[in-house]
C-alpha positions in Angstrom: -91.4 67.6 193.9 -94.5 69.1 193.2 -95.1 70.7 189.7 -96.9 74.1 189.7 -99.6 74.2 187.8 -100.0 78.2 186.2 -102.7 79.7 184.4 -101.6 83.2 183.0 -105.2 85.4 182.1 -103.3 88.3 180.7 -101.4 89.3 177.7 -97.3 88.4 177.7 -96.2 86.9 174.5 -95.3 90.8 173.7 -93.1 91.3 176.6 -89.4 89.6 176.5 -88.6 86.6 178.5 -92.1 86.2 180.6 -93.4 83.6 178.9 -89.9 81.8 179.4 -89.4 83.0 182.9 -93.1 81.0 183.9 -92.5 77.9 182.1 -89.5 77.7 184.6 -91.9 77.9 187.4 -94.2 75.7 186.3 -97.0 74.0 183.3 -98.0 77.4 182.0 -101.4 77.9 180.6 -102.1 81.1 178.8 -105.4 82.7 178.3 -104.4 86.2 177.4 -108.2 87.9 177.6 -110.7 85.5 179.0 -114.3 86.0 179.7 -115.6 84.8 182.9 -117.2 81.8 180.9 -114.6 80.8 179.3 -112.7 80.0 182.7 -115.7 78.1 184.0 -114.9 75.5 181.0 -111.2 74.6 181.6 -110.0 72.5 184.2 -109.6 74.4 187.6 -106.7 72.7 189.3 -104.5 75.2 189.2 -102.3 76.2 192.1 -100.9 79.8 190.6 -102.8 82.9 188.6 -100.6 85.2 187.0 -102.6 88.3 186.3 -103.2 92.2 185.6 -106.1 94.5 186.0 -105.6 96.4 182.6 -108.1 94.7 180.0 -109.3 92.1 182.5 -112.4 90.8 182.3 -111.9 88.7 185.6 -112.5 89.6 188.9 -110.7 87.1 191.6 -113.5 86.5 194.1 -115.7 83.6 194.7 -118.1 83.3 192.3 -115.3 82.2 190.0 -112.8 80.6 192.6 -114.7 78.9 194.9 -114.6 75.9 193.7 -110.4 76.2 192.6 -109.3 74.2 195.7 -106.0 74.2 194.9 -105.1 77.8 194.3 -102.4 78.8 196.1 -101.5 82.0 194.8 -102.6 85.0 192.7 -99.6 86.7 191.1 -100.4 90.4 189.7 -98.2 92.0 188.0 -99.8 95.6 189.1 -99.6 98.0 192.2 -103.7 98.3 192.0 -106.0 95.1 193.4 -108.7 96.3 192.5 -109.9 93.7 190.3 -108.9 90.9 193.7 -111.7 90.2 196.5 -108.3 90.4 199.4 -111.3 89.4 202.0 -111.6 86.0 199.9 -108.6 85.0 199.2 -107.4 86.0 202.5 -110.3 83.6 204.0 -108.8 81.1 201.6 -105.6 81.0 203.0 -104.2 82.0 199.1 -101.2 83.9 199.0 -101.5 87.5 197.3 -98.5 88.6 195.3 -98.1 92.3 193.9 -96.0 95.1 193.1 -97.8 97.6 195.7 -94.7 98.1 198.3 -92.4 97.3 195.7 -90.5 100.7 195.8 -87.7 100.8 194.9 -88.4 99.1 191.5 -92.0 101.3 191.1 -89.2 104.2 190.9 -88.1 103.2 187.8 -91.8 103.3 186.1 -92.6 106.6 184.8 -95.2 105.8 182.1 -98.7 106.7 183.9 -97.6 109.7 185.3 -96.3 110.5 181.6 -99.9 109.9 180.2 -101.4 112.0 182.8 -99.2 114.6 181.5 -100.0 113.7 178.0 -103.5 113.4 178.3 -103.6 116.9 180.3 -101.9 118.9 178.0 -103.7 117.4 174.9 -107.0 118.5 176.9 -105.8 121.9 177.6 -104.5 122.5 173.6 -107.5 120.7 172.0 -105.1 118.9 170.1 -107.5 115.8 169.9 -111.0 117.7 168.3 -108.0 119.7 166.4 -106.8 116.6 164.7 -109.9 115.2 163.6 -110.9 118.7 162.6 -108.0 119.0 159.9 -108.9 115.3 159.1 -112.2 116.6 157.6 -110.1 119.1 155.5 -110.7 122.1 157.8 -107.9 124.8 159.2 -109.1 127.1 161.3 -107.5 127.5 165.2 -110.0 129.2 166.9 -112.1 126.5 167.8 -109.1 125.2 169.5 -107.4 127.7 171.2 -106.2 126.6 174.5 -104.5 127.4 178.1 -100.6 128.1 178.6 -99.4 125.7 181.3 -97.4 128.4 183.1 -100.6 130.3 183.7 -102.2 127.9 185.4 -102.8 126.3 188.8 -103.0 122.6 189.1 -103.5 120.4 192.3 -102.0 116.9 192.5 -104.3 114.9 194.6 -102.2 111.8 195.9 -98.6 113.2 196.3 -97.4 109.4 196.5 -94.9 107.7 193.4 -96.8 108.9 190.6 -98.1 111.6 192.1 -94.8 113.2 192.8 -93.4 112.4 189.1 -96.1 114.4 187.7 -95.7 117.3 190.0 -92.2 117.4 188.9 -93.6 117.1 185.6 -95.7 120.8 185.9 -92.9 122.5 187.8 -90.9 122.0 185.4 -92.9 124.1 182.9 -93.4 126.4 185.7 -96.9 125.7 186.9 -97.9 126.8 190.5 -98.4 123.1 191.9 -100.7 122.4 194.4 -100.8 119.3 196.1 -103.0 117.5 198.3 -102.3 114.7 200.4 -102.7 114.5 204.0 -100.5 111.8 205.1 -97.5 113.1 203.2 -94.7 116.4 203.7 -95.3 118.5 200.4 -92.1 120.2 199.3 -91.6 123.7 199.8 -91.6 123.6 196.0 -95.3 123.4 196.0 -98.5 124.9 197.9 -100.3 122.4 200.2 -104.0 122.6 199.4 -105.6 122.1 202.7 -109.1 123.3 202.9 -111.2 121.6 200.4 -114.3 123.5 200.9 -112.1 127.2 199.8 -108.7 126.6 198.0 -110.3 124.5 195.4 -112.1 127.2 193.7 -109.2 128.6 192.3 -107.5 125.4 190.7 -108.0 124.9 187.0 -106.4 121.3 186.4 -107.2 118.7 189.1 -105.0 114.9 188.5 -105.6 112.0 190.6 -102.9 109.5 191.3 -104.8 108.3 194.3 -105.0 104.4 195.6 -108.4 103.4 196.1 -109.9 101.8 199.5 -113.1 102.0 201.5 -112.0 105.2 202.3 -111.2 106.7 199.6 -114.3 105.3 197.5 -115.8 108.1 195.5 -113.7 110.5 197.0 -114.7 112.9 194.2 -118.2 113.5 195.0 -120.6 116.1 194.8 -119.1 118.0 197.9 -115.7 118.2 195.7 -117.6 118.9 192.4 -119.4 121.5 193.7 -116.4 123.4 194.8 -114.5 123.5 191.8 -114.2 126.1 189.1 -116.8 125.8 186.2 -114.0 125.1 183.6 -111.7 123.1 185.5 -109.6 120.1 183.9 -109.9 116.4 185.9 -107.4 114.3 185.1 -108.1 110.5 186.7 -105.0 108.1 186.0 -105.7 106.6 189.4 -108.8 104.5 189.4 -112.2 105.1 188.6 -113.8 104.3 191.9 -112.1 106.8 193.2 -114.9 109.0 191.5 -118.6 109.0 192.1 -119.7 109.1 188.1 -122.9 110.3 188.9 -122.1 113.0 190.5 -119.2 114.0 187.7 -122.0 114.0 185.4 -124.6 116.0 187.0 -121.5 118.6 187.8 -120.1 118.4 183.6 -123.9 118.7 182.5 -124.0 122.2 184.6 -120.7 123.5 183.4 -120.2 122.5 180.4 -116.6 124.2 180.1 -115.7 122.0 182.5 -113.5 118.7 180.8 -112.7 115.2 182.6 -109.5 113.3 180.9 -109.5 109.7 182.1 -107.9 106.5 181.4 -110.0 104.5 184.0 -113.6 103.7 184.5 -115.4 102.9 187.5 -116.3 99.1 187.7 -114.6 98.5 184.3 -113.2 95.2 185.7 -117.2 94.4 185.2 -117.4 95.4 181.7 -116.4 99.2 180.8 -119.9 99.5 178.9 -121.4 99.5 182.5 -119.8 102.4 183.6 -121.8 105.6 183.2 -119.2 107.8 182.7 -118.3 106.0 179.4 -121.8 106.2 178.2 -122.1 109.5 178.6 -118.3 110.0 176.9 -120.4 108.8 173.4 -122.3 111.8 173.2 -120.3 114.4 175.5 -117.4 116.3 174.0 -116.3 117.1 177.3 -115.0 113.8 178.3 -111.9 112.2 176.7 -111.3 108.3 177.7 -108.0 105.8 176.8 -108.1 102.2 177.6 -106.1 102.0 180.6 -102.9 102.3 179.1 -101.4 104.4 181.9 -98.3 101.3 182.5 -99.0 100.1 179.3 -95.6 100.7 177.6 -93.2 98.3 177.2 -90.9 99.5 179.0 -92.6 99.5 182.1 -94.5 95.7 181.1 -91.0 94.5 181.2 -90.1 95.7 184.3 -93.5 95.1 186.6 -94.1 91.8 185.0 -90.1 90.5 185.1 -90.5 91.7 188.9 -93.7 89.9 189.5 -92.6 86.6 188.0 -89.1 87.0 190.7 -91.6 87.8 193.7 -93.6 84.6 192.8 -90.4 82.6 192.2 -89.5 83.6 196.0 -92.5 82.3 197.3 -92.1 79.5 195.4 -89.0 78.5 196.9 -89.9 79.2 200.2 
């Protein structure tokens, strides 16, 4: 019987039982945050990649994996591909393993719709710039005075999984929720933004929880910017291609009470340091960034990555 050979090229020793549940499946390698280099050194006969877009440094297309002839699957433990060519591996005949229609148990993982919340209402209360003001022995609110979220009007752009949770999320503290989302019913709970060009001049907080494709590819551009309120609140848990950075500049630069929340970066898959949006987030206080640590709880690890592992162990046995 043939012995799967598995090269793991993101972090697990952290998360119960993974490590274990590969080494069942196969001879494990683990390279928990390789450079592009570094896989160019090691041996390439590997038939299984277990991996996850958060922190990677590796794109799956063919200047790396050309030459891998006997790759046989990619494993991610993630919803989101974009950090996998699909056109190459398909081409390949290379099986692609994720946790995009994987409903049922993407129900149970709450934690990026949580941060979008998180990172919304620490934007609306300043509680960041607050923080660091105290830090530096100073206590004075006015700087920081802030929005009440029960005043406000947010629209939920994607009214899929995580979309829905957070919703929930500001209805629950009495928001008027707007959503948009043209393939999907929106609850009579919540206002269906439909015209683009007119009802999005009255939204102050805008979060994303769309998936990206060819046509949704900076989505956000400057015919949404230049519709929107000149202090509105962007939240992007989504992905950052979803937004044209170039034109979220230009529109920050010209209202500059205007504030984008974000834990993703276009092209950060490339380097994060490439994207313009984080470059400008060094000397712009109107941008806040986090690492992409929207599913990065353990709770949720355990769950997407112990699934991932039992989807590849199908195929395996198949």
């Amino acid at each position: 019987m043939h012995k799967y050979k598995i090269l793991c090229i993101t972090p697990i020793k952290h998360i119960p039982n993974i490590e274990d549940a590969l080494r069942k499946l196969g001879d494990l390698t683990i390279i928990d945050d390789p450079l592009p280099e570094d896989l160019k050194l090691i041996d390439n006969d590997f038939d299984i990649i277990f991996t996850n877009p958060n922190k990677s440094k590796i794109y799956i297309g063919p200047e790396l994996f050309e030459s891998w002839k006997s790759l046989k699957f990619v494993c991610t433990a993630s919803t989101g591909t974009v950090h996998i060519d699909k056109d190459f591996i398909e081409k390949r005949g290379i099986q692609l393993i994720s946790l995009t229609k994987e409903y049922e148990v993407l129900k149970t993982i709450s934690s990026t719709a949580e941060l979008a919340f998180t990172l919304m209402m620490s934007s609306l209360r300043n509680l960041i710039p607050a923080y660091h003001s105290v830090k530096k022995e100073e206590w004075n609110y006015e700087p920081f005075i802030g929005r009440q979220l029960n005043k406000l009007k947010i629209c939920v752009f994607g009214y899929g999984r995580l979309g829905t949770m957070f919703a929930k999320f500001c209805h629950a503290f009495g928001a008027d929720v707007y959503v948009y989302d043209p393939y999907k019913e929106i609850p009579s709970d919540y206002n269906e933004l439909v015209d683009l060009s007119n009802d999005l001049k009255k939204i102050d907080v805008i979060s994303i929880h769309m998936h990206v494709d060819h046509s949704t590819e900076n989505f956000f551009d400057k015919n949404i910017f230049d519709n929107l309120k000149h202090d509105v609140l962007i939240i992007n848990t989504a992905r950052g291609e979803l937004i044209n950075e170039d034109h979220l500049i230009d529109f920050l630069e010209r209202n500059s009470k205007s504030t984008i929340a974000s834990d993703v970066l276009s092209g950060e898959i490339f380097g994060f340091k490439n994207s313009k949006l984080y470059e400008y987030s060094k000397s712009s206080s109107q941008v806040l960034l986090s690492p992409h640590i929207g599913g990065m709880t353990i709770d949720a690890q355990e769950i997407a990555y112990s699934h991932a592992v039992k989807l590849l162990s199908i195929y395996l046995d198949k």
